[in-house]
N, C-alpha and C positions, 0 to 999 in steps of 0.2 A: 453549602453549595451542592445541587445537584449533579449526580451525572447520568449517567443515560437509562441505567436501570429503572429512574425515578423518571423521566420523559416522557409525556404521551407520545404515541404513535399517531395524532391524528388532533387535528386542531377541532377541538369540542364545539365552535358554534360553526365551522363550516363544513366540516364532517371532512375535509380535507385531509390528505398526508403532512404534517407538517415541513416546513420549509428545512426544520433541521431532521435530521438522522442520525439514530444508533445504531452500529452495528452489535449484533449480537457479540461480536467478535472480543468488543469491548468489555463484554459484560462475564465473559469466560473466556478466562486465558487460557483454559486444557483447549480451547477449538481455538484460540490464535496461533497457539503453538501448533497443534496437528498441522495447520494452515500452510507455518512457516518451513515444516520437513515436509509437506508437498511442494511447496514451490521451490523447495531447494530441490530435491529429488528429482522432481516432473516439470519446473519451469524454469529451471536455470538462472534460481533469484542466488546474488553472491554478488561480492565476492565475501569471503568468509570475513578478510580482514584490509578495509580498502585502503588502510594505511602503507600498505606496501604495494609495492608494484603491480603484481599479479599480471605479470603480462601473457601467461596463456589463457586467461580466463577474459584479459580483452582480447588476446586474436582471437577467441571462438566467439566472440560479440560481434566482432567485424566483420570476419565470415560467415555468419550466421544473415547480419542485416547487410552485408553488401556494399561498407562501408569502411574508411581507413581505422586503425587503431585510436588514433587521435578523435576522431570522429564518434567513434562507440564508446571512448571514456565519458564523452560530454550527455550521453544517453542514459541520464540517471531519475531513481524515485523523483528525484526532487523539482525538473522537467517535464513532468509525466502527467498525463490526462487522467491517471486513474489513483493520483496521490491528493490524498485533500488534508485540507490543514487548516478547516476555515475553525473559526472561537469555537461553534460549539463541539467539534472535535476533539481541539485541545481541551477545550474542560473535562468532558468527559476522561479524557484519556487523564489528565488532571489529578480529578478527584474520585475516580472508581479505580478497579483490579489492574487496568491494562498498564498502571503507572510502575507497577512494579516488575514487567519484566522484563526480561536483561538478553541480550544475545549472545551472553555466552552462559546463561544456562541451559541452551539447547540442544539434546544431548546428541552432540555430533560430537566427531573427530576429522579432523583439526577442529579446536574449541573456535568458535564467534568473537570477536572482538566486538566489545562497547564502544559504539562511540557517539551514542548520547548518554544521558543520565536517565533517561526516560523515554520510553517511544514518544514523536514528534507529531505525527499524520498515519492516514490510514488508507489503506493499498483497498482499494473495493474490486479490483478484479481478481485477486488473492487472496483477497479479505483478510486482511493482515496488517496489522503495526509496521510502520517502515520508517526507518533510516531514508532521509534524503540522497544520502552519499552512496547507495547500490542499487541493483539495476535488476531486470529480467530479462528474459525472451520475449516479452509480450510487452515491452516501454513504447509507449508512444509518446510524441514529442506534443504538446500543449498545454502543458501543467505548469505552476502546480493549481489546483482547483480550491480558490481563496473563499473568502468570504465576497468579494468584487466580484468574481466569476460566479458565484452560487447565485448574485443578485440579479446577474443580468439575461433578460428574456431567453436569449438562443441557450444559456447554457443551464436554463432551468431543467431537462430533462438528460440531459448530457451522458450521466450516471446509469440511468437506467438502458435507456439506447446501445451504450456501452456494454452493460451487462447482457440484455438480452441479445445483442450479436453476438459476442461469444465470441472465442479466442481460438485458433484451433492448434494445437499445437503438434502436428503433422500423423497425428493416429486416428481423427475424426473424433476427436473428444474435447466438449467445449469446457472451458474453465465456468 
């Protein structure tokens, strides 16, 4: 089975971008990881361990978007416009590197709790492996971006639109 390393970038008799994408991110985990202690660090991706409460890490979500606690819990990866999980994602993640890493070997303090077996989808405005179950500063509500959503006309460029607007996260510096 392939995974993305082995992918064209570009469908050979239309000269086109192909319909699916690899992130590089995929293909080296030392830049998924960097990725993941930027967005913890500079985009307020967490909670560390969402098995427990963590209720000041959702009042600063609620505060942050303007919304009740209850409200910012529901605001996660797995809701989000910029989480994708369509097939050729999961394969990829599947059968290359990104299968193997773990969120708690990321060398923070307090340790990351696992709580898939495998990264599931892929955060493209973080460019990151992501857990459904945690959030950021920059969630938007839409997601998650399936293989249904990748087929259908309006949301054929969605991704990129997304990226090239850019995120600002209150210093004038786009993600």
């Amino acid at each position: 089975m392939p995974y993305c390393g082995q992918m064209p970038s570009k469908d050979p008799l239309s000269g086109k971008v192909a319909k699916t994408f690899c992130p590089e991110e995929l293909k080296d985990n030392s830049r998924n990881i960097e990725n993941h202690l930027v967005g913890i660090r500079e985009k307020g991706l967490g909670p560390a361990d969402p098995r427990i409460p963590n209720n000041d890490f959702w009042d600063a979500k609620a505060e942050k978007w303007g919304v009740t606690q209850g409200d910012a819990r529901g605001r996660l990866c797995a809701n989000c416009r910029f989480f994708v999980n369509s097939s050729d994602i999961k394969m990829y993640i599947e059968n290359g590197p990104a299968k193997d890493l773990k969120a708690s070997a990321l060398p923070l303090t307090p340790k990351w709790a696992d709580i898939e077996s495998k990264p599931v989808a892929f955060c493209v405005l973080l460019d990151i492996t992501c857990s459904p179950v945690r959030t950021c500063d920059f969630q938007q509500l839409g997601g998650p971006i399936d293989d249904d959503k990748r087929s259908l006309a309006k949301f054929a460029d969605i991704l990129d639109e997304d990226k090239n607007e850019g995120y600002d996260d209150g210093e004038d510096q786009a993600i």
